[in-house]
N, C-alpha and C positions, 0 to 999 in steps of 0.2 A: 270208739263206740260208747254210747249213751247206758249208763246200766239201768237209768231208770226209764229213757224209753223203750227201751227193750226189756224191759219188763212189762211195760204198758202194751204195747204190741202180742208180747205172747197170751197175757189175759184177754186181748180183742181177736186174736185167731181162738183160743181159748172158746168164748161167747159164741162164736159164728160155728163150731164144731160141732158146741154142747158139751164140752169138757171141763173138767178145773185147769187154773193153768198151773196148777203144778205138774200134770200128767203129759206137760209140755217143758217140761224143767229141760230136755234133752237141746230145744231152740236155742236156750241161754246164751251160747257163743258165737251165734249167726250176726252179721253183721248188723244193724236197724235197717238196713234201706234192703235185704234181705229179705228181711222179717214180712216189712211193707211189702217189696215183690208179691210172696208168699200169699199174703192176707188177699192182696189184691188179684190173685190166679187163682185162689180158690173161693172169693166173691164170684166171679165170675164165671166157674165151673158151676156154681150151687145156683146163678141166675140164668143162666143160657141154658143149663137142660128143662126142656118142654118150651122152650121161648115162644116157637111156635103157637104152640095152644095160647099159650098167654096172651100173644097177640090177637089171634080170632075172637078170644072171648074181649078183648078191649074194645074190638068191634063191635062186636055184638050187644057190649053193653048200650050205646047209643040207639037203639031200637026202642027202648022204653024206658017211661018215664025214671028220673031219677033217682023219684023212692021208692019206685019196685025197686030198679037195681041195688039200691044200698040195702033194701032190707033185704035182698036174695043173698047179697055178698055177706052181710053179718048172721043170717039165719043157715045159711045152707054152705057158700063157700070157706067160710072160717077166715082166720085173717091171716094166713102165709099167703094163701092161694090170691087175697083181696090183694097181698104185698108187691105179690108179682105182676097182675094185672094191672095196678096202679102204675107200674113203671113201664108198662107198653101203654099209655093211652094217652091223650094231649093232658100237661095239667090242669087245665080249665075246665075240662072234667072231671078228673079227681079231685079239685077243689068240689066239685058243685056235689059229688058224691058224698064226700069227707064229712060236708052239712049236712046231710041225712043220717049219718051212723052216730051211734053213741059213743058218748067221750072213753069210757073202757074198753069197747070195743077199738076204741082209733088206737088205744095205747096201746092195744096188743098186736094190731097190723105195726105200730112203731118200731117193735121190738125186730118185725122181721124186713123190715126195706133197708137198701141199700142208698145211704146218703145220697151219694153222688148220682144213682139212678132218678135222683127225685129231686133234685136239686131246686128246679123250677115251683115244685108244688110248695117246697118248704118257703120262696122267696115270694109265693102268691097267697097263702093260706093265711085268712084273716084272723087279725089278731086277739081276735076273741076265742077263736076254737083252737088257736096255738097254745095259748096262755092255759087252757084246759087242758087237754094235751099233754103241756110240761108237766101243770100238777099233778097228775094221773101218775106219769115215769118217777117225777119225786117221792109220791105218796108209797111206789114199790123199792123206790132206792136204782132204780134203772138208770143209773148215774155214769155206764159207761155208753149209752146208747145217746144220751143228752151232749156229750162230749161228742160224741157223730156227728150231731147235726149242729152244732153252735156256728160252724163254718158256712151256714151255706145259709143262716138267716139274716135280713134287711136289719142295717145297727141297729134304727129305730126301735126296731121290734126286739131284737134280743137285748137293750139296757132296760128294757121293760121287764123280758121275763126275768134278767139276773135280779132285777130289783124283788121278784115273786120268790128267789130261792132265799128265802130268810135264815138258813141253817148252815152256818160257817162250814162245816164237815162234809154238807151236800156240795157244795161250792167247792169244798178243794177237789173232790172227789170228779167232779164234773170238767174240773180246768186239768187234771193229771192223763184223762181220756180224750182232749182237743185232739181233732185230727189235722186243721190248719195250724200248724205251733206258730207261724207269720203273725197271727192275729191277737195271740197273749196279749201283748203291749197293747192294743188297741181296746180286748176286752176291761184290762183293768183299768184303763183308763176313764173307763164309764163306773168305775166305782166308785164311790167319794174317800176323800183321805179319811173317815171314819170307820168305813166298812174296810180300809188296808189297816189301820189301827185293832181294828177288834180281829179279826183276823190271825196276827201277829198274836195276840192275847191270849187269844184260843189254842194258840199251840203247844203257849205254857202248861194248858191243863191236857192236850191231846198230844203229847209225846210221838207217839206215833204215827200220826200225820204226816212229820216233816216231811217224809219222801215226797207227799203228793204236794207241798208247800213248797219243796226246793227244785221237784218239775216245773211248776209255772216259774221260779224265780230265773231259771238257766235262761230260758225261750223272754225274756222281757227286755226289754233297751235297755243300754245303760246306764240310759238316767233314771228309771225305773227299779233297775238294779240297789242304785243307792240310796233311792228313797226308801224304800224298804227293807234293805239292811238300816238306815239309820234309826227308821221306826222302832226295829228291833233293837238296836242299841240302846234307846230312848229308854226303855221300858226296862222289866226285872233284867239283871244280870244273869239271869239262870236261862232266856231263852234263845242267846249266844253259845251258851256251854249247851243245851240241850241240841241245838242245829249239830254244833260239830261232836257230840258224841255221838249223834245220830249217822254221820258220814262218817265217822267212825267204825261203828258199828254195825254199819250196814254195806262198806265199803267204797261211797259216793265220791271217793276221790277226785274222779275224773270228769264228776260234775261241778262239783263244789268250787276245786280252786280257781278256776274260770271264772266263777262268780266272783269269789271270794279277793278277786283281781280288781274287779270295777267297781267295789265299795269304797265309798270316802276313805279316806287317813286315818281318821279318827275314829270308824268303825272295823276297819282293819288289824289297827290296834287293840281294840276290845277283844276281836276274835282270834287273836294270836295268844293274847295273854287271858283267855276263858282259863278256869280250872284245868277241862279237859285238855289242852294243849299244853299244859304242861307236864303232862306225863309223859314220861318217856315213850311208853308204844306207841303212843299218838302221832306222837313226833315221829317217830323213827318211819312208824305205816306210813304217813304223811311225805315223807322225804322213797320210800318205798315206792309209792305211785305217783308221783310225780316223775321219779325216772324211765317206772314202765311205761308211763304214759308221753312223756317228753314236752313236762311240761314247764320247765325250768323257765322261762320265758314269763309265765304267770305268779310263779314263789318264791323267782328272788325279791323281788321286791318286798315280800314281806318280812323279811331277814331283818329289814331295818327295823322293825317292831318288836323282836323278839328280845326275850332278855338274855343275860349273860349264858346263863344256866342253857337255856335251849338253841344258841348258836355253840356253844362247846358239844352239848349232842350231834347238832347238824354236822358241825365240821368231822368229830368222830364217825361215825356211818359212811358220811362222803369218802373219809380216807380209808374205810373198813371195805369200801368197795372196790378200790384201785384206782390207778393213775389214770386209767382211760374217762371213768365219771369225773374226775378233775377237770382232762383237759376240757369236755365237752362242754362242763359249766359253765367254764373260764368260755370257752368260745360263744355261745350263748351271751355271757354279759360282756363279750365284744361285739360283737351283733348289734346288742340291743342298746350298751354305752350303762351298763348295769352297774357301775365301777364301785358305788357304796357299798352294796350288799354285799357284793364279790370281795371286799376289802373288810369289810365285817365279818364276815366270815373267816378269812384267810389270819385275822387277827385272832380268832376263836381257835384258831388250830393248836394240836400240841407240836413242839418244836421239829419234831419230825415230820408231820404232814405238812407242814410251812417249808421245809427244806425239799421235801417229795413235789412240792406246785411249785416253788422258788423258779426252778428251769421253762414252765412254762410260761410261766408270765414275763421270765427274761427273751424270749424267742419271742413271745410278741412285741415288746418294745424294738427288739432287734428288726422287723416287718415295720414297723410303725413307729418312727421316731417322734413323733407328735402327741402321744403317748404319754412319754415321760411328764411334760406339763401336768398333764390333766391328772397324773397320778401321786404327782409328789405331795400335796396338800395332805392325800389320805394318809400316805404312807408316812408323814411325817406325825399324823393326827393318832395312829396306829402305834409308834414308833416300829415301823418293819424295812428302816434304813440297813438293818443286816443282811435283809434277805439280797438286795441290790447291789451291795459292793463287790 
């Protein structure tokens, strides 16, 4: 489970309630695709009651001209009522209506539709009273409502409007609320490498941001991934260390090393040996949720980057935990053919925890005599020829 889409999700049942979502802190442990369920049975409870009426009056609105009805809908029905009726009517309607109403009045019917109810109008609505529209929700900071609908606009049309959010801060805030997360890579791809540069820059002085910064990064391709870890490497060394004191700190374990898997070598490196990783609790958390999480698969490999100092931590904690996290790891980098890391490690051990793995690495050579080859280089490079005789 995502802890920062599931965070994102309980502020969006949150929105749709009229609550904070702290008054939802009780969700926290609910699955994400829960969560979604949830959001999406209770959209649907709050549009289906009265659907009926809504539908009559959809009819009914085609009786008269277009700009009575827009002006009856923004003088008299207000804009929930406008929101619902909009989603019972054809959208070539609601388009022709949408041009009659005033741009503050559209934003305020925005706040209450349901994306996917309207899907149609947001892929027909001309790009001039879109573009108004958005900057209406900007101008209020309606930043999770704009993440609603960025799924459901023509590219054309929304590299336009991203190019309208001028405000780094609007921008992450808008990408951490995407409801299509398929589409990140695609969005940022319509950015220019300057707007990912400045970006990056900005988080230097916005600390706090990361979360919404390391949402988009999980949901992006891989090679995406490490252009933007690189970017970050590129620039201060403080905004490596600020990323992972922030998962740190915030507990994003189980987003981060995922990432933190499919950055370059060379920026792997930077992020293993940041200030903050080399404290101890870092490490140790780090090595903490990676077990809860079972992610051994994504962190050994960065063993090979670490230095002396924090493979003797890792190997201590690992032995502090029992022989069962041994063998599992050990299994793991047979699996995956991890044989460095696992050997870096096992070289980091005090003479007791090297004797406590010693029998299990012997039972797999015992399974697997093909083994021995691939192992003697390390074990010679190591010298851990005692552990084998």
């Amino acid at each position: 489970m995502s802890k920062l889409e599931s965070s994102a999700e309980i502020q969006k049942i949150g929105q749709l309630l009229g609550v904070k979502g702290d008054d939802l802190s009780f969700l926290q442990d609910l699955p994400v695709k829960e969560l979604i369920n949830l959001r999406g049975l209770t959209t649907d409870k709050l549009f289906n009651d009265g659907r009926k009426l809504f539908q009559k009056l959809a009819s009914a609105s085609k009786l008269m001209p277009a700009g009575i009805t827009a002006s009856i809908g923004e003088k008299v029905f207000g804009p929930m009522l406008c929101a619902r009726i909009a989603s019972e009517m054809p959208y070539q309607r609601a388009v022709e209506l949408a041009q009659k109403m005033s741009i503050p009045f559209l934003g305020k019917v925005t706040l209450e539709l349901d994306p996917r109810r309207v899907k149609d109008i947001i892929a027909n609505m001309p790009l001039d009273r879109m573009r108004a529209v958005a900057k209406e929700l900007l101008a209020h900071r309606h930043y999770m409502i704009m993440g609603g609908f960025v799924g459901f606009m023509k590219p054309e049309n929304l590299k336009i409007i991203l190019n309208d959010v001028a405000d780094e801060e609007a921008l992450l805030h808008i990408g951490f609320f995407i409801e299509e997360k398929h589409i990140v890579s695609e969005i940022m791809r319509m950015l220019p490498k300057t707007r990912l540069e400045k970006l990056i820059a900005y988080m230097r002085q916005n600390k706090e941001l990361w979360p919404e910064s390391l949402a988009l990064m999980v949901h992006m391709e891989d090679d995406l991934k490490r252009e933007m870890g690189n970017i970050a490497a590129e620039q201060h060394e403080d905004v490596l260390d600020d990323l992972v004191d922030t998962v740190h700190r915030l507990t994003l374990w189980q987003d981060a090393l995922p990432l933190f898997a499919c950055l370059s070598p060379n920026t792997q490196y930077k992020v293993i040996n940041t200030p903050s990783m080399q404290k101890s609790e870092v490490l140790q958390a780090t090595i903490f949720y990676t077990a809860q999480f079972n992610l051994w698969v994504t962190f050994l490999p960065l063993v090979e980057y670490m230095t002396e100092e924090q493979r003797k931590t890792l190997a201590q904690v690992i032995f502090e935990q029992g022989i069962d996290l041994t063998r599992h790891i050990t299994t793991v980098a047979y699996q995956h053919h991890l044989w460095q890391p696992l050997f870096d490690m096992l070289a980091a051990m005090s003479a007791e925890a090297q004797a406590q793995t010693a029998p299990v690495l012997k039972q797999l050579l015992a399974q697997e005599g093909g083994l021995e080859s691939k192992w003697q280089p390390l074990i010679a490079k190591h010298q851990l020829d005692h552990l084998f005789a």
